[in-house]
N, CA, C and O atoms as a Tripos MOL2 file, in Angstrom:
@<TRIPOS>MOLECULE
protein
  284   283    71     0     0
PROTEIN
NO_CHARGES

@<TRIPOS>ATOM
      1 N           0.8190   -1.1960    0.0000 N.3       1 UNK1
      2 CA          0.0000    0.0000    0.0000 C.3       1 UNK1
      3 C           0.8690    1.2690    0.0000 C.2       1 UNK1
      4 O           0.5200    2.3110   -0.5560 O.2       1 UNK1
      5 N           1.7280    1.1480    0.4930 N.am      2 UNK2
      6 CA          3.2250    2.4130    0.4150 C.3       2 UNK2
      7 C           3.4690    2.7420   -0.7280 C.2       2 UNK2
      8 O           3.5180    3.9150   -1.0990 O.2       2 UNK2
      9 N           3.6710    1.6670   -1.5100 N.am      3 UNK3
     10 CA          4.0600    2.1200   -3.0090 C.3       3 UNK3
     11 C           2.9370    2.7380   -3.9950 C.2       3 UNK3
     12 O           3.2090    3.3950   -4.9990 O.2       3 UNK3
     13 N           1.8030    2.4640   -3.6080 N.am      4 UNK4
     14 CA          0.9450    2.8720   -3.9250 C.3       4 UNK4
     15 C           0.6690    4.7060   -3.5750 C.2       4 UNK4
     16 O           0.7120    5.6840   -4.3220 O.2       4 UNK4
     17 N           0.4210    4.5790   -2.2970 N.am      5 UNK5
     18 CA          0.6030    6.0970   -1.8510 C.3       5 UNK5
     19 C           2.0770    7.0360   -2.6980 C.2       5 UNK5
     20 O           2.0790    8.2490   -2.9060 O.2       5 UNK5
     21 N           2.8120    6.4050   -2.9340 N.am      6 UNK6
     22 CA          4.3620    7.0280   -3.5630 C.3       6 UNK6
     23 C           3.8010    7.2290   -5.0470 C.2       6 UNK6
     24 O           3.9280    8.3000   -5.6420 O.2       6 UNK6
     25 N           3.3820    6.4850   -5.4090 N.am      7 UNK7
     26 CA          2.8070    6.4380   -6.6190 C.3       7 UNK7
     27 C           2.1020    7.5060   -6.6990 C.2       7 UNK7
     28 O           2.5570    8.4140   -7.3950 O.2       7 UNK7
     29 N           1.0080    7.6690   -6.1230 N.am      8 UNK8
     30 CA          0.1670    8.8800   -6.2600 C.3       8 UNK8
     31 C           0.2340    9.7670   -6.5130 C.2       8 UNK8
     32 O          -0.3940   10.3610   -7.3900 O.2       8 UNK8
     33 N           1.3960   10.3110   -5.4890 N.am      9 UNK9
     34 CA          2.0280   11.2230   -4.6430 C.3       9 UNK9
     35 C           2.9210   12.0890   -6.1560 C.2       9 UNK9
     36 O           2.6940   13.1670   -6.7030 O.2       9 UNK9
     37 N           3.7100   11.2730   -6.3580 N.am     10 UNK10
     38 CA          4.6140   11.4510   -7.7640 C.3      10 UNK10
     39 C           3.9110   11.6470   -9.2890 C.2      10 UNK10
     40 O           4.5130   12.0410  -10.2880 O.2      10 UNK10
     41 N           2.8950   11.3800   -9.2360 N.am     11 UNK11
     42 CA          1.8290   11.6540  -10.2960 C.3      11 UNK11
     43 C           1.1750   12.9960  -10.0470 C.2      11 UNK11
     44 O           0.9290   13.8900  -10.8570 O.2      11 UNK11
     45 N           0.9540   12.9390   -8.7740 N.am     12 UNK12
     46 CA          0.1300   14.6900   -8.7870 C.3      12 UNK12
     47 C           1.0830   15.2720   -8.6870 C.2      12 UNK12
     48 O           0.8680   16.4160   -9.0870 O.2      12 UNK12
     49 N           2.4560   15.1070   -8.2440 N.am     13 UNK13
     50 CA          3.7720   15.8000   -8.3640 C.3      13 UNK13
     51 C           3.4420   16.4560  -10.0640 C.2      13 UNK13
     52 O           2.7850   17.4280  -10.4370 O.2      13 UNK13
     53 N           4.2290   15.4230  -10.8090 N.am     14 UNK14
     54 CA          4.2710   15.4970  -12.5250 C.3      14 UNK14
     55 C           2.6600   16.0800  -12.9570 C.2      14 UNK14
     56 O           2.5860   16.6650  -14.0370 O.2      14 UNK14
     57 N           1.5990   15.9510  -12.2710 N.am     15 UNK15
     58 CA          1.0530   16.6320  -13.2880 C.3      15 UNK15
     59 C           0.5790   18.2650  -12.6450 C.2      15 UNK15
     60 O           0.0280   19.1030  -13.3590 O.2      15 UNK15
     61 N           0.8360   18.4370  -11.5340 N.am     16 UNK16
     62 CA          1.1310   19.8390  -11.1610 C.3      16 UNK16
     63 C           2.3670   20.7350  -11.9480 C.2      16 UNK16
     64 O           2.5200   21.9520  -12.0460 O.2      16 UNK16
     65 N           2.9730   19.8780  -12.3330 N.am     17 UNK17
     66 CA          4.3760   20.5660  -12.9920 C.3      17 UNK17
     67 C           4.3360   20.8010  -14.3190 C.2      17 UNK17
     68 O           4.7060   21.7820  -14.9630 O.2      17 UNK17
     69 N           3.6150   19.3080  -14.8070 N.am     18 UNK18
     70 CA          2.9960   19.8920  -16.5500 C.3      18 UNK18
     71 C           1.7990   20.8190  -16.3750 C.2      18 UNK18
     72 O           1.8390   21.7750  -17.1500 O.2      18 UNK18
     73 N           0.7420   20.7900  -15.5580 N.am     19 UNK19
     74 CA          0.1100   22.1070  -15.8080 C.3      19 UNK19
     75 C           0.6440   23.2120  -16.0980 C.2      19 UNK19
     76 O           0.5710   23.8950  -17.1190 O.2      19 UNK19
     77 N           1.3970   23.4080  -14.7750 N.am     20 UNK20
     78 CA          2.3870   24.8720  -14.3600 C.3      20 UNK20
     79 C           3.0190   25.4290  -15.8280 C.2      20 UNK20
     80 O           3.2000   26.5500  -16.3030 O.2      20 UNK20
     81 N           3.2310   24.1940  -16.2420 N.am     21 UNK21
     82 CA          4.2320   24.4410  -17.6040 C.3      21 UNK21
     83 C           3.2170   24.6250  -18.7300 C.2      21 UNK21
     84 O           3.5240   25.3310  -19.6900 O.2      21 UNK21
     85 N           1.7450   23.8900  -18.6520 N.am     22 UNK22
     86 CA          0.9530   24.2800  -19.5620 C.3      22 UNK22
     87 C           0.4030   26.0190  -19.2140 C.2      22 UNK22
     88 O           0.2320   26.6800  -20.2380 O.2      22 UNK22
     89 N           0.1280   26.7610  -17.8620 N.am     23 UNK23
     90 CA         -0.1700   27.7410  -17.9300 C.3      23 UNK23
     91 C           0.6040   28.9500  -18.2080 C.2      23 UNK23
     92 O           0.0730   30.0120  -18.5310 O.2      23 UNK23
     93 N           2.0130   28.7610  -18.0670 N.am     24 UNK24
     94 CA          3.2670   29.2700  -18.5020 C.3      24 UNK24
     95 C           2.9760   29.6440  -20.0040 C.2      24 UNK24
     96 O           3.1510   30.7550  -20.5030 O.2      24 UNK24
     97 N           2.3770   28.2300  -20.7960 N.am     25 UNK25
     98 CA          2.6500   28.4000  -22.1160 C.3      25 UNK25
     99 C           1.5630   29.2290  -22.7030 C.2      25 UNK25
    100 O           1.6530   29.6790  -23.8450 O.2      25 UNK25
    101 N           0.4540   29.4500  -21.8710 N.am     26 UNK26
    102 CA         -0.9140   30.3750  -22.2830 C.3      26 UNK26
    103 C          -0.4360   31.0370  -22.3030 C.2      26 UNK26
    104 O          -0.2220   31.4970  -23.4250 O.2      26 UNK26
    105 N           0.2590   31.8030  -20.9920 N.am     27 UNK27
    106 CA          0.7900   33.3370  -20.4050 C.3      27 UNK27
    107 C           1.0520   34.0810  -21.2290 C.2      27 UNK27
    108 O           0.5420   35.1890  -21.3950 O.2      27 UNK27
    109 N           2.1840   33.3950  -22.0880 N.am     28 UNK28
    110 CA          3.3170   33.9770  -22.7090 C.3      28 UNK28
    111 C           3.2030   33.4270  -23.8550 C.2      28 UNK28
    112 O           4.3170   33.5180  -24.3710 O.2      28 UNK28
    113 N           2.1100   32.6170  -24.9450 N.am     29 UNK29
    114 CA          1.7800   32.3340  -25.5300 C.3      29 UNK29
    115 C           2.6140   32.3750  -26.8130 C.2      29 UNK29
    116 O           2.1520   32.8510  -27.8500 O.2      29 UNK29
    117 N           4.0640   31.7810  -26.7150 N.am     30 UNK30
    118 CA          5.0450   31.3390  -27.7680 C.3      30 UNK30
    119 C           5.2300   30.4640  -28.3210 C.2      30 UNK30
    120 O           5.6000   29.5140  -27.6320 O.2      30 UNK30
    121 N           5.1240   30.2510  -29.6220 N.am     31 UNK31
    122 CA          5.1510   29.5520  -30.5930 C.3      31 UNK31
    123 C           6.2770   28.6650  -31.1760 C.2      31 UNK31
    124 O           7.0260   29.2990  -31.9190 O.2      31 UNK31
    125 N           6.6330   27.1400  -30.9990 N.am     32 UNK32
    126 CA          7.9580   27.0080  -31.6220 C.3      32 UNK32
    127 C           7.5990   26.7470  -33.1240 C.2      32 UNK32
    128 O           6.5890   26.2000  -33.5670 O.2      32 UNK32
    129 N           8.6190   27.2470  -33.7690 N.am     33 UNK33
    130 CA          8.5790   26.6910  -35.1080 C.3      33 UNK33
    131 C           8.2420   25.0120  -34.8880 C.2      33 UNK33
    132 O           8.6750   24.2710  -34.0060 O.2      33 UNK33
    133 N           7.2990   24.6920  -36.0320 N.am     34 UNK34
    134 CA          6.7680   23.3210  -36.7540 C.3      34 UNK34
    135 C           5.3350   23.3480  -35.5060 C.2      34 UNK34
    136 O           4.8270   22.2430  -35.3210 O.2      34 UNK34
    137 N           4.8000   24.3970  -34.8010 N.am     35 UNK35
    138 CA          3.4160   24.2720  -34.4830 C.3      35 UNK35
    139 C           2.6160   24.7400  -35.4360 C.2      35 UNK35
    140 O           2.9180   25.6150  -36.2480 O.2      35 UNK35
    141 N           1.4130   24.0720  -35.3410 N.am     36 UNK36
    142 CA          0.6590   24.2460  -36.5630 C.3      36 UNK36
    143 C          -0.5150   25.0220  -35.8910 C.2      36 UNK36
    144 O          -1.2680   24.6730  -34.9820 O.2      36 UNK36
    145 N          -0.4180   26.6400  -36.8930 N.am     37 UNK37
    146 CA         -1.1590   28.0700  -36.3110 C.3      37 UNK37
    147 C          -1.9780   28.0810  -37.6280 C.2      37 UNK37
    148 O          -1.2250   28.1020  -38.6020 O.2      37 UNK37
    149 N          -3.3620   28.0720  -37.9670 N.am     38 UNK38
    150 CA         -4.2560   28.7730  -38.9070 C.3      38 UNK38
    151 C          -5.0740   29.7770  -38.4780 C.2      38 UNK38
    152 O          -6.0540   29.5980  -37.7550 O.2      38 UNK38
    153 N          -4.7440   30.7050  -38.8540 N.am     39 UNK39
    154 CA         -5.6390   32.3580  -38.7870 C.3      39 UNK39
    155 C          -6.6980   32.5930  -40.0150 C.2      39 UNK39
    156 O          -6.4270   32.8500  -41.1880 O.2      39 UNK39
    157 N          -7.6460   32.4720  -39.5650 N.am     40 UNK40
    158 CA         -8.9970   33.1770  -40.3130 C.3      40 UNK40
    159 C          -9.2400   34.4720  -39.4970 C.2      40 UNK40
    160 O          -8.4880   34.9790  -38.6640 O.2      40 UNK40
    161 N         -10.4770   34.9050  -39.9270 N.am     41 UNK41
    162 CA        -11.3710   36.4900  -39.7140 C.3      41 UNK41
    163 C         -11.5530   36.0940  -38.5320 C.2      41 UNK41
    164 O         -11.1030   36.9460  -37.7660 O.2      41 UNK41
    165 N         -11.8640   35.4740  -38.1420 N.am     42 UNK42
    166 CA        -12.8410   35.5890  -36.4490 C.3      42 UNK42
    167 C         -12.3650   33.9450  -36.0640 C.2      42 UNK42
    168 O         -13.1000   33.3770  -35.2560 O.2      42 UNK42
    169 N         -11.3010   33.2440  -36.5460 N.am     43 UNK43
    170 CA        -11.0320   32.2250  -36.0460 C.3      43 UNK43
    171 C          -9.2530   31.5530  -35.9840 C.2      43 UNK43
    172 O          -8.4720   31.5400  -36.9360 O.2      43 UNK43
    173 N          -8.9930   31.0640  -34.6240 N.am     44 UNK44
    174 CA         -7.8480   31.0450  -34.7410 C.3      44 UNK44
    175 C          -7.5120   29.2400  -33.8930 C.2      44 UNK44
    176 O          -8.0470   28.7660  -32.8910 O.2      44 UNK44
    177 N          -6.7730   28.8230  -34.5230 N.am     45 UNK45
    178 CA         -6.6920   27.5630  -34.3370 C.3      45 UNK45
    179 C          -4.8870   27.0560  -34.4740 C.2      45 UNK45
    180 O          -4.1300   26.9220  -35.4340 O.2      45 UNK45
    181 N          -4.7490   26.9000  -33.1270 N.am     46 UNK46
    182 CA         -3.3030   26.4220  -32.8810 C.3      46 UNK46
    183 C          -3.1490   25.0550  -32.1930 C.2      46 UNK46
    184 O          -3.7000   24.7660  -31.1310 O.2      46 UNK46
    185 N          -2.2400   24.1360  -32.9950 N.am     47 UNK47
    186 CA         -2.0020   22.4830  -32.3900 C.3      47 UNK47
    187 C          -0.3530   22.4500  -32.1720 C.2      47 UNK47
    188 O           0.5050   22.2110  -33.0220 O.2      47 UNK47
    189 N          -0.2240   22.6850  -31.1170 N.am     48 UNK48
    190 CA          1.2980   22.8580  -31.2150 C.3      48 UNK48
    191 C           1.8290   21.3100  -30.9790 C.2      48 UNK48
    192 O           1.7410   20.5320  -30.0290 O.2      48 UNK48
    193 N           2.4240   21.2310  -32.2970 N.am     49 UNK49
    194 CA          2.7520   19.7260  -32.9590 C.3      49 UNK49
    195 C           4.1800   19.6120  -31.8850 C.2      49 UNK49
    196 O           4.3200   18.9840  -30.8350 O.2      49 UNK49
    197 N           5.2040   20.5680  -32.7020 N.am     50 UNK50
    198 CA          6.5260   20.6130  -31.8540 C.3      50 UNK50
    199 C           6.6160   20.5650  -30.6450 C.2      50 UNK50
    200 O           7.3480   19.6630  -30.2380 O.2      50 UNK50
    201 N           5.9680   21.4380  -29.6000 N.am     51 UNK51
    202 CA          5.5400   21.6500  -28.5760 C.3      51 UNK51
    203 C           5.5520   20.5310  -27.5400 C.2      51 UNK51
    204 O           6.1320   20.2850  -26.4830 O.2      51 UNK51
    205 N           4.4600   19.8520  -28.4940 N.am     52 UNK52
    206 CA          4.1080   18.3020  -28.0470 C.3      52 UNK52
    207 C           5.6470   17.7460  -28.1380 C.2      52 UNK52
    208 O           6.4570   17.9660  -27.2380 O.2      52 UNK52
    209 N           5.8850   17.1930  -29.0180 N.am     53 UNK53
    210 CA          7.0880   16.6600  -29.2830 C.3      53 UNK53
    211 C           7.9420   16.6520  -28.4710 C.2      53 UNK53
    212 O           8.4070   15.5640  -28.1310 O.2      53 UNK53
    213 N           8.3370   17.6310  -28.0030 N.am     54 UNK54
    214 CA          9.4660   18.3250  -27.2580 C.3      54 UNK54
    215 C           8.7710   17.6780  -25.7780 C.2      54 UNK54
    216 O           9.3030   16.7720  -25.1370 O.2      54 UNK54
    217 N           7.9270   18.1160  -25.5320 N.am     55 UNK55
    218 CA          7.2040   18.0630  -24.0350 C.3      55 UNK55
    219 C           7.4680   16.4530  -23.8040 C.2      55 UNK55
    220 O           8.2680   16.1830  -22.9080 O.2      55 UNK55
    221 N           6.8910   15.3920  -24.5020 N.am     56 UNK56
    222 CA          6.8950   13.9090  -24.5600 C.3      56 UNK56
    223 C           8.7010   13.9430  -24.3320 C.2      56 UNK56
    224 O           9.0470   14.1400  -23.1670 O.2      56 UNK56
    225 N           9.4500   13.8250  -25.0190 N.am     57 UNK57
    226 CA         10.9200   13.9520  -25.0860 C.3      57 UNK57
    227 C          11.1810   14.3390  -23.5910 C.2      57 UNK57
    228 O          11.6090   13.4110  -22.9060 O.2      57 UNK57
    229 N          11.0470   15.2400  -23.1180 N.am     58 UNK58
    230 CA         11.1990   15.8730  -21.7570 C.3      58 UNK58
    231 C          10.7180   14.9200  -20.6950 C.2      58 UNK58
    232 O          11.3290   14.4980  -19.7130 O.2      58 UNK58
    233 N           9.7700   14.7270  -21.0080 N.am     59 UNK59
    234 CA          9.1410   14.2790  -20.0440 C.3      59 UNK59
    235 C           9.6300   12.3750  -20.4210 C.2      59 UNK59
    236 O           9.0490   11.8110  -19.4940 O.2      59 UNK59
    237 N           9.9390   11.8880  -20.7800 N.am     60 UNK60
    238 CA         10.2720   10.1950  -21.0580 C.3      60 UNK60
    239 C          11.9410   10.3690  -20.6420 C.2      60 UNK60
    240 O          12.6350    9.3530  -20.6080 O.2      60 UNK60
    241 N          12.3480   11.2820  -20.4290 N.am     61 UNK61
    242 CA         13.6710   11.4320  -20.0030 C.3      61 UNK61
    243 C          13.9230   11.4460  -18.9200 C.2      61 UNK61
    244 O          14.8120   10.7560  -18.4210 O.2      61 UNK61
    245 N          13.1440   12.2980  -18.2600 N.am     62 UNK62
    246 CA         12.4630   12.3740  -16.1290 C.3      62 UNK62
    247 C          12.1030   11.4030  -15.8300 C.2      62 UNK62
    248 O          12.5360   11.2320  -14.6900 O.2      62 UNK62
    249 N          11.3630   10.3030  -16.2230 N.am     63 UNK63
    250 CA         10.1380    9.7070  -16.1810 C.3      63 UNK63
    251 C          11.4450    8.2900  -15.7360 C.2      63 UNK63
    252 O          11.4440    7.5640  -14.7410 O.2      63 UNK63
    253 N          12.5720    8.3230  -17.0730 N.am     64 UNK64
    254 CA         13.3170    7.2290  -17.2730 C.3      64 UNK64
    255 C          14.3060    7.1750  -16.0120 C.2      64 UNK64
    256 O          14.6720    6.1770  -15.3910 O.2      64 UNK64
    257 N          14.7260    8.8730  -15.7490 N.am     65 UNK65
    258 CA         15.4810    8.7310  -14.6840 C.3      65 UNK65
    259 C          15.2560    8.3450  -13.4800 C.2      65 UNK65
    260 O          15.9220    7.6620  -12.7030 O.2      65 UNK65
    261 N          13.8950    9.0240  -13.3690 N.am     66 UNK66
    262 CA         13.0600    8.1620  -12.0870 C.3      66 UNK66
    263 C          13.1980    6.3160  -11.8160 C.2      66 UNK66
    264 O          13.6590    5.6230  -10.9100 O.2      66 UNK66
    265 N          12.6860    6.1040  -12.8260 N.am     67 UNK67
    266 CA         12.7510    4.6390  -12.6520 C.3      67 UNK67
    267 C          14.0610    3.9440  -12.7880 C.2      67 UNK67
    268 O          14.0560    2.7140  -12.7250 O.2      67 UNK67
    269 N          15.3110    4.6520  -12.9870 N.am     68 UNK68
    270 CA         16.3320    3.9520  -12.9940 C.3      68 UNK68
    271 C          17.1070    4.7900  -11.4230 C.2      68 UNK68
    272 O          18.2310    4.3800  -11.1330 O.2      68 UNK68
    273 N          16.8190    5.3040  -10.9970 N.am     69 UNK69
    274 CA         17.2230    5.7710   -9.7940 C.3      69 UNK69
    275 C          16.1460    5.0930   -8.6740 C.2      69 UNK69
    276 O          16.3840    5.1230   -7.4670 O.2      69 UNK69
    277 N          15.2450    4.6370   -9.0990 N.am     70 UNK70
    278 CA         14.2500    3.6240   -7.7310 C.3      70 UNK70
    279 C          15.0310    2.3640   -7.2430 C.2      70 UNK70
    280 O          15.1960    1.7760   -6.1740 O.2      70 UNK70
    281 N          15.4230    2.2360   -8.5070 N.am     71 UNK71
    282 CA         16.0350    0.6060   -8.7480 C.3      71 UNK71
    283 C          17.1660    0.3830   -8.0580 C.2      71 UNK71
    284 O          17.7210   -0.7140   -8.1210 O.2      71 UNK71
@<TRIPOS>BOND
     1     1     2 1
     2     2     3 1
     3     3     4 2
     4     3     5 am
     5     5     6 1
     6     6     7 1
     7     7     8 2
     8     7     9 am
     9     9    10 1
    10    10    11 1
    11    11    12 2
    12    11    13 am
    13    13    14 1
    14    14    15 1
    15    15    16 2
    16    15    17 am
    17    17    18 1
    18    18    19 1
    19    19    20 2
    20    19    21 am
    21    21    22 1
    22    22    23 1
    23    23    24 2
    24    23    25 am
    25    25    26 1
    26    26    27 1
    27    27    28 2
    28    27    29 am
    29    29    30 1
    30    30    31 1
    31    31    32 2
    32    31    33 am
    33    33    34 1
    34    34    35 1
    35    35    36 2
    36    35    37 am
    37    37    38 1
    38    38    39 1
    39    39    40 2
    40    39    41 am
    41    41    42 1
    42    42    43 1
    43    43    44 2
    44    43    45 am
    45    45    46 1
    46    46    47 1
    47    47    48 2
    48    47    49 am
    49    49    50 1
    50    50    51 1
    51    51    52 2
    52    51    53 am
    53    53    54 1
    54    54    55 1
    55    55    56 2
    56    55    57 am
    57    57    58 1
    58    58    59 1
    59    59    60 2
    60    59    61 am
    61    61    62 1
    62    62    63 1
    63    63    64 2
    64    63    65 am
    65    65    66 1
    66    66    67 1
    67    67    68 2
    68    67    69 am
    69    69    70 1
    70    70    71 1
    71    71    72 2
    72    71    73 am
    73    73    74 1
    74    74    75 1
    75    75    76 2
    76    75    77 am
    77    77    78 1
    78    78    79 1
    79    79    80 2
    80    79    81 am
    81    81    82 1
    82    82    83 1
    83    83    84 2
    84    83    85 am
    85    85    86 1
    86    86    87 1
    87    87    88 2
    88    87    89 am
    89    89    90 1
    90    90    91 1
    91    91    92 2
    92    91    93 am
    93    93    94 1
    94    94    95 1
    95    95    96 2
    96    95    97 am
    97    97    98 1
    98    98    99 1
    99    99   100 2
   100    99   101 am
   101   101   102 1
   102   102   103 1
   103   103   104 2
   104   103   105 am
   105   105   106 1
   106   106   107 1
   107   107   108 2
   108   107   109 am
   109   109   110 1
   110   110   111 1
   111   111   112 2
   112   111   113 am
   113   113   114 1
   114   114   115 1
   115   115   116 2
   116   115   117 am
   117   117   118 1
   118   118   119 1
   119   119   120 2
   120   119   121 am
   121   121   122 1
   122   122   123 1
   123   123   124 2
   124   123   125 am
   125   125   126 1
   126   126   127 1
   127   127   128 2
   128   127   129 am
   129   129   130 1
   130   130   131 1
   131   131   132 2
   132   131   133 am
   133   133   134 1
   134   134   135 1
   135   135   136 2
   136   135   137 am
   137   137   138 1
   138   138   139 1
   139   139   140 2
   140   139   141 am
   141   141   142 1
   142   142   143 1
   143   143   144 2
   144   143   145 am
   145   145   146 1
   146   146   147 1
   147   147   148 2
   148   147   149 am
   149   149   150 1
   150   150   151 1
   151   151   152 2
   152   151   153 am
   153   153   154 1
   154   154   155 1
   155   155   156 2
   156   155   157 am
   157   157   158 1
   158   158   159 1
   159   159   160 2
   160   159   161 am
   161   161   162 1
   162   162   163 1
   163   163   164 2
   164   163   165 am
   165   165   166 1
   166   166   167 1
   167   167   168 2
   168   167   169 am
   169   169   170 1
   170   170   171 1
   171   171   172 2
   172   171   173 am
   173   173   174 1
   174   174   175 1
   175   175   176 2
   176   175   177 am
   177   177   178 1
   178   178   179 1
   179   179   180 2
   180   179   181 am
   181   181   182 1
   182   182   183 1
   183   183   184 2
   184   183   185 am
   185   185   186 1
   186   186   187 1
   187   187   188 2
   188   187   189 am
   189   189   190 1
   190   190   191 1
   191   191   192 2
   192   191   193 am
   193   193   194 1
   194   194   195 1
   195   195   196 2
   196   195   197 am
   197   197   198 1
   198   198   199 1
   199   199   200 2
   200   199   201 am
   201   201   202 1
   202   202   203 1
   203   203   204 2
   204   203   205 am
   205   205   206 1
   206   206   207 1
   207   207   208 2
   208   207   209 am
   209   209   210 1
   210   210   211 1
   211   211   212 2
   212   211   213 am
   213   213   214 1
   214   214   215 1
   215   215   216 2
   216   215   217 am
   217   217   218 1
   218   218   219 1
   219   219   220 2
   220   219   221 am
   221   221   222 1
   222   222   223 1
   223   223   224 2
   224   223   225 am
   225   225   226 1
   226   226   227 1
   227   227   228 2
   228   227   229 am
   229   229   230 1
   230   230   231 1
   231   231   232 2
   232   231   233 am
   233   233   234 1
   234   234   235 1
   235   235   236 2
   236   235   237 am
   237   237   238 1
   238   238   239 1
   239   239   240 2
   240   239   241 am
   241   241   242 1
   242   242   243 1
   243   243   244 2
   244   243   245 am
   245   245   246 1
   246   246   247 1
   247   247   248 2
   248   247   249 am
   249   249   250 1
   250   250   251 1
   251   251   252 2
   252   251   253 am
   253   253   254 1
   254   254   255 1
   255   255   256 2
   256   255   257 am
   257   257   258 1
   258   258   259 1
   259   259   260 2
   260   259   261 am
   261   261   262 1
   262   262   263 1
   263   263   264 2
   264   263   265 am
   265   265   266 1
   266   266   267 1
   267   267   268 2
   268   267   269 am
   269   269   270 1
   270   270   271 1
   271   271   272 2
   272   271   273 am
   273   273   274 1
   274   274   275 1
   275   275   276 2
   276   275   277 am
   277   277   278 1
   278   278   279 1
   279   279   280 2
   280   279   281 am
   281   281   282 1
   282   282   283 1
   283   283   284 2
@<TRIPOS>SUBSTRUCTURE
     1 UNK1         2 RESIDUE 1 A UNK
     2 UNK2         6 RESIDUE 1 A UNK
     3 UNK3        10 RESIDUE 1 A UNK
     4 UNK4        14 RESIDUE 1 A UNK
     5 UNK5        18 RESIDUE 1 A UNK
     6 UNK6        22 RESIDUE 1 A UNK
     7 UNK7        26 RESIDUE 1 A UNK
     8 UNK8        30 RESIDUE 1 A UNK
     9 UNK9        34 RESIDUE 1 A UNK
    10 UNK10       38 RESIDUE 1 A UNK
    11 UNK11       42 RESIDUE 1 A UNK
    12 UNK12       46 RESIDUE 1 A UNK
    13 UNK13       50 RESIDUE 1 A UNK
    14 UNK14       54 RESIDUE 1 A UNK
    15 UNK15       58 RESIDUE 1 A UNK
    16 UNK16       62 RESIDUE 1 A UNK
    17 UNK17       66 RESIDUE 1 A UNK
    18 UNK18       70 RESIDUE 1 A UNK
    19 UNK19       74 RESIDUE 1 A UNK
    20 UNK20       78 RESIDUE 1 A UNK
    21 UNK21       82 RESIDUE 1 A UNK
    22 UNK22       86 RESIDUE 1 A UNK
    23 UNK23       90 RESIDUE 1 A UNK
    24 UNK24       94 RESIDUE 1 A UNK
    25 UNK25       98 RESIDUE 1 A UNK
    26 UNK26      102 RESIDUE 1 A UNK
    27 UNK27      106 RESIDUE 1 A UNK
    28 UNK28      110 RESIDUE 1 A UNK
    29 UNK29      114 RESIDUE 1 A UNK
    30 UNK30      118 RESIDUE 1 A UNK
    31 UNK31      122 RESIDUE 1 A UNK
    32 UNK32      126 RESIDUE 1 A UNK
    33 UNK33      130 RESIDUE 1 A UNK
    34 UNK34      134 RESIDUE 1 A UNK
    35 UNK35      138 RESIDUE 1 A UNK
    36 UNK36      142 RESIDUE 1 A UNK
    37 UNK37      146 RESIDUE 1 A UNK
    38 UNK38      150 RESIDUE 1 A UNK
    39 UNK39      154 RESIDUE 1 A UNK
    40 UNK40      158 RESIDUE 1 A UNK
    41 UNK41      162 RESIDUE 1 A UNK
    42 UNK42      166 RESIDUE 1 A UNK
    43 UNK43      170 RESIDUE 1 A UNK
    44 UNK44      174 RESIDUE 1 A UNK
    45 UNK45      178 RESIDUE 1 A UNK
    46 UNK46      182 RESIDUE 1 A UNK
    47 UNK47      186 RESIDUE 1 A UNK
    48 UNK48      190 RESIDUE 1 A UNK
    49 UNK49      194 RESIDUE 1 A UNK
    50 UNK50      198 RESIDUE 1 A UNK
    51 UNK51      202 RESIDUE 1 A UNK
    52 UNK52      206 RESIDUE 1 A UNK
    53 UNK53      210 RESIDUE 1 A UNK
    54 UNK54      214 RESIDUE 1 A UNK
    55 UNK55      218 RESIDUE 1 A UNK
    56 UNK56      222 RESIDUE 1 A UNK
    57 UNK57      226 RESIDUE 1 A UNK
    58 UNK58      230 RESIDUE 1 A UNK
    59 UNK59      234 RESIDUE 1 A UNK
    60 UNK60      238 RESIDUE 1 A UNK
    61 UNK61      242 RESIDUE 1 A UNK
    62 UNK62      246 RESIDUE 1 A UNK
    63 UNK63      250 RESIDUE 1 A UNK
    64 UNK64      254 RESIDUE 1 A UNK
    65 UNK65      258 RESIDUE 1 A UNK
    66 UNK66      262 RESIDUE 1 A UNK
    67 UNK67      266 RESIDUE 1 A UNK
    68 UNK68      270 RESIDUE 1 A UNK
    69 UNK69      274 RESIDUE 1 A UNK
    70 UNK70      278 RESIDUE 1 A UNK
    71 UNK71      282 RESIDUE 1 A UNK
């Protein structure tokens, strides 16, 4: 049941930290090259492809160190 609670614990950790980092990215609302931005008249639509990319990368790198530092 310990590991369980650790578990938890380290998940609302990581996703307090990707929020933080998602409201960061509203704030200041910067664009990396290869996100995909379409602007119309009254409509605006952004999928930030790279963004993603980068974020997954980041985050499978933490994620890896974690689990090789438990061990």
């Amino acid at each position: 049941m310990e590991n369980v609670a650790r578990m938890l614990i380290l998940t609302g950790i990581i996703l307090l930290v990707v929020g933080g980092i998602f409201l960061l990215y509203a704030m200041f609302s910067f664009h990396m090259p290869g996100d995909i931005i379409i602007r119309r008249k009254n409509f605006l639509f952004v999928f930030p492809l790279a963004t993603s990319i980068l974020l997954s990368i980041v985050l499978t790198v933490i994620l890896n160190l974690l689990i090789r530092i438990r061990r």
